[in-house]
C-alpha positions as CSV (number, residue, x, y, z in Angstrom):
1,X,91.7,18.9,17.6
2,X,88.7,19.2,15.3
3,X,85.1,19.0,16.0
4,X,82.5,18.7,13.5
5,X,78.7,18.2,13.5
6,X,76.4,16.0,11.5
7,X,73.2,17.7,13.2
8,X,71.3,16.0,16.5
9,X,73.9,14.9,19.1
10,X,76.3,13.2,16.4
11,X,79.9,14.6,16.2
12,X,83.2,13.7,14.8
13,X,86.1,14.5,17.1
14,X,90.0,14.4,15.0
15,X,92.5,14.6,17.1
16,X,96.2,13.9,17.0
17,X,98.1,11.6,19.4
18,X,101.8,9.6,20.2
19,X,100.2,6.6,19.3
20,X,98.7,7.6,15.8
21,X,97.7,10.9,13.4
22,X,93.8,11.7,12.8
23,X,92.6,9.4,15.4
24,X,88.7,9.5,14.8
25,X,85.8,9.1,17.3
26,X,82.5,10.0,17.0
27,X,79.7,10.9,19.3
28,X,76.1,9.5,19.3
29,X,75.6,8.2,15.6
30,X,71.6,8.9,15.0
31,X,69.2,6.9,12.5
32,X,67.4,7.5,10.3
33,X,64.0,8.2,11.9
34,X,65.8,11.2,12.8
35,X,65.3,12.8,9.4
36,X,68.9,14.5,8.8
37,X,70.8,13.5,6.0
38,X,73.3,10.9,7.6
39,X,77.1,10.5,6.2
40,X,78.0,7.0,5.0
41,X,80.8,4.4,5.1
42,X,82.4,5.7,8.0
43,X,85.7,4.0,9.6
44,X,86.2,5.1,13.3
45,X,88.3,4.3,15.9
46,X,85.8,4.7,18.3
47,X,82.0,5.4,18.8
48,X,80.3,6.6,22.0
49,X,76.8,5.7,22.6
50,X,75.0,7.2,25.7
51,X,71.9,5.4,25.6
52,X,69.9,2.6,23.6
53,X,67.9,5.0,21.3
54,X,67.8,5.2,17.4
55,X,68.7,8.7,17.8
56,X,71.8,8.1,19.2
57,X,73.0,4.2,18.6
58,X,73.3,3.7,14.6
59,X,76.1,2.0,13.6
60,X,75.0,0.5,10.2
61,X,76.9,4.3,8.7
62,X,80.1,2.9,9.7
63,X,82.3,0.3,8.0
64,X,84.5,-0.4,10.9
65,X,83.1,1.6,14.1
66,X,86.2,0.6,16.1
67,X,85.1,0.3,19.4
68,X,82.0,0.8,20.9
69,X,81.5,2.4,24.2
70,X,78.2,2.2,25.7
71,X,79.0,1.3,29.4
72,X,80.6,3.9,32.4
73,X,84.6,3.7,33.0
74,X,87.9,4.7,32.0
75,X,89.1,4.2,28.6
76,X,91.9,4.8,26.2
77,X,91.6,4.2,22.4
78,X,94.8,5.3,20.6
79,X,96.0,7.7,23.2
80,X,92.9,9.5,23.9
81,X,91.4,8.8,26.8
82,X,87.8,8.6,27.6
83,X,85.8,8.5,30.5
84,X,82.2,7.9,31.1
85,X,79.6,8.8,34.1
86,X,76.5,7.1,34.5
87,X,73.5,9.7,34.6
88,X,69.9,9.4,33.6
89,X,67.2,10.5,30.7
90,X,65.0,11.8,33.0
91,X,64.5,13.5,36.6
92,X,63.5,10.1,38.6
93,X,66.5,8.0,38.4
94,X,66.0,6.7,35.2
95,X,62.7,5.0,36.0
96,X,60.9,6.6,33.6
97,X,64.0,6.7,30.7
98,X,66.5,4.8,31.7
99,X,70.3,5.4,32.1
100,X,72.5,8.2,30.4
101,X,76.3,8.1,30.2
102,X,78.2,11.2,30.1
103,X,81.3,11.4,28.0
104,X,84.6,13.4,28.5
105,X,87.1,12.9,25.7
106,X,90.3,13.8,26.4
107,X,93.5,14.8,24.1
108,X,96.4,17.5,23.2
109,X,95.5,18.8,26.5
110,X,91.6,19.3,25.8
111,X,88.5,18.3,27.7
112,X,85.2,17.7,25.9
113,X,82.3,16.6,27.5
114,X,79.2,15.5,25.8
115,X,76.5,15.5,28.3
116,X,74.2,12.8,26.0
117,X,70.7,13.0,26.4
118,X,70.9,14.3,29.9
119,X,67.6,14.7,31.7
120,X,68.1,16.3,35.0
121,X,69.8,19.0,36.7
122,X,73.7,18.0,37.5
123,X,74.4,17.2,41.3
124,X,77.5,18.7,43.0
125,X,79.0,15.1,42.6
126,X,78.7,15.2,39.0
127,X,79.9,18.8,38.4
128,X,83.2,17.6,40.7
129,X,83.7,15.0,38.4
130,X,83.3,16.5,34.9
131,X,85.9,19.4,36.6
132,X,88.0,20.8,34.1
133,X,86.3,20.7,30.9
134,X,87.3,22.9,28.1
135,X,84.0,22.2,25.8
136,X,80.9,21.2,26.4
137,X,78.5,19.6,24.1
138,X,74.8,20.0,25.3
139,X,71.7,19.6,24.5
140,X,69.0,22.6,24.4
141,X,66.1,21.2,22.6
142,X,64.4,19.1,25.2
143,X,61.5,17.9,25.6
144,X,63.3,14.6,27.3
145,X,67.1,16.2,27.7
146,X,68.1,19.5,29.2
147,X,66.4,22.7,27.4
148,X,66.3,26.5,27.7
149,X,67.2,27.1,31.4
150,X,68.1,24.3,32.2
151,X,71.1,24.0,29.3
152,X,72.3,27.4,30.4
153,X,72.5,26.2,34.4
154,X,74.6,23.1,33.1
155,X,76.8,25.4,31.0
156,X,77.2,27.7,34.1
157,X,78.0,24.8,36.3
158,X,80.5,23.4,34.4
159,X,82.3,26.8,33.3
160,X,83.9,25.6,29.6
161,X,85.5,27.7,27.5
162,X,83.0,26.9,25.0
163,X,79.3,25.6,24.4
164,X,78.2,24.2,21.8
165,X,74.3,23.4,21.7
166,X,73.1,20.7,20.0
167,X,69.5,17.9,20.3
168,X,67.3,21.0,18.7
169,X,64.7,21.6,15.8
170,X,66.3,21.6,12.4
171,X,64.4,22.7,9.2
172,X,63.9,18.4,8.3
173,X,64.3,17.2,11.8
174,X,61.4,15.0,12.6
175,X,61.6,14.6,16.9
176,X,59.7,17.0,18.8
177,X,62.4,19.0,19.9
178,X,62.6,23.7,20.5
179,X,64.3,25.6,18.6
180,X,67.8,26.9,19.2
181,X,66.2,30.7,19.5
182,X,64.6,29.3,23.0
183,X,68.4,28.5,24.0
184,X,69.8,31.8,22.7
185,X,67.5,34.2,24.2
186,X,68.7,32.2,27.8
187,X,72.0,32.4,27.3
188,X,72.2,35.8,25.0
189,X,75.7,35.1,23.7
190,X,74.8,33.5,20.4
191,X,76.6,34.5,17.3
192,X,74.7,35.2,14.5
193,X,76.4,33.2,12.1
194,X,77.3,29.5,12.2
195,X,80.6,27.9,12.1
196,X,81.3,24.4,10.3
197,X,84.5,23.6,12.0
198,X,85.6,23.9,15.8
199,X,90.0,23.8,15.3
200,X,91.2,23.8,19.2
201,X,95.0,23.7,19.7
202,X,96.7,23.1,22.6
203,X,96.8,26.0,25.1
204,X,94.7,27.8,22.8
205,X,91.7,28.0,25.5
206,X,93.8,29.5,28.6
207,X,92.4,32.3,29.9
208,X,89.4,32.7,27.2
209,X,86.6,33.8,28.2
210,X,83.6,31.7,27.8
211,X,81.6,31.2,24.6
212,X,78.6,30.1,22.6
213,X,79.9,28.5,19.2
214,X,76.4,27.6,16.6
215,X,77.8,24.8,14.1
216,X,76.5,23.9,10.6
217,X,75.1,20.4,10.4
218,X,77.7,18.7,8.0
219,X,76.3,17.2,5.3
């Protein structure tokens, strides 16, 4: 399984199944209010939306974006299987925000979990049912998702093998967002260099010790 990262909350998971070679799904497309450089004519098999923001629901980039996923429940698209778990964007419920679905995307044995724009702190309920994961994908950079503190309580909850921050300040990111530094100096297991691919291969995770991978936004 690869991971890459197109900067924001948007990844590109490649993973190999029964069913077919290079299946391709990617994680919370953003637009172009965003203010990254966004990739173009993109053909997926399948495209996970948390929520019904620009920053996370563009899907002009993509030829064919397969299947959409937008809605909680069990799915599988070309031997992965996916799950999602409602949550909310903010602390009340979702009154003030509105709904946020967590995403665990599972294949060749490996559990990632996207926690979306996540805006409160994770009941016991939802730490049982994310159980297991192998990576997490999490936002740091607040100011209406999980920052600082609060990103490193979600990564000790859930216990992955690896964390991968994302939803910070970039150099041409335009959203209000903190800087990774805020992130790294609550954690203080960030490596100093960044990494442009995340290769995972089965079995590869046992017994590792958790840590904090930074990726390059892909251009």
């Amino acid at each position: 399984m690869d991971i890459r990262w197109f900067g924001h909350s948007f990844f590109e998971i490649t993973t190999n199944t029964e069913v077919k070679r290079g299946v391709k799904i990617y994680l919370y497309p953003f637009g172009e209010g965003v203010g990254l450089k966004l990739p173009k004519l993109i053909e997926a098999d399948a495209v996970t939306v948390s929520h019904d923001h620009f920053d996370h629901n563009n899907f002009k980039i993509f030829t064919d974006p397969g299947i959409i996923l937008n809605t909680p429940g069990e799915y599988s698209i070309k031997g992965v299987d996916i799950k999602g778990f409602l949550s909310y964007h903010d602390g009340n419920k979702g009154a003030e925000r509105g709904i946020n679905v967590i995403f665990i995307i599972e294949s060749e044995g490996i559990r990632v979990v996207h926690l979306g724009d996540l805006g409160h702190d994770l009941s016991e309920e939802e730490v049982k049912r994310i159980d297991g994961v192998d990576i997490i994908l999490v936002p740091v950079g607040g100011p209406f998702s999980l920052r600082g503190k609060e990103s490193v309580k979600a990564i000790k909850q859930l216990e992955p093998k690896i964390a991968i921050p994302m939803h910070y300040k970039l150099p041409n990111t335009k959203l209000d967002l903190a800087p990774l530094d805020e992130f790294c100096k609550e954690i203080g297991m960030c490596p100093a260099e960044p990494t442009a691919k995340v290769s995972v291969k089965p079995g590869m995770l046992e017994g590792k010790e958790m840590e904090v991978v930074i990726m390059e936004a892909r251009s």
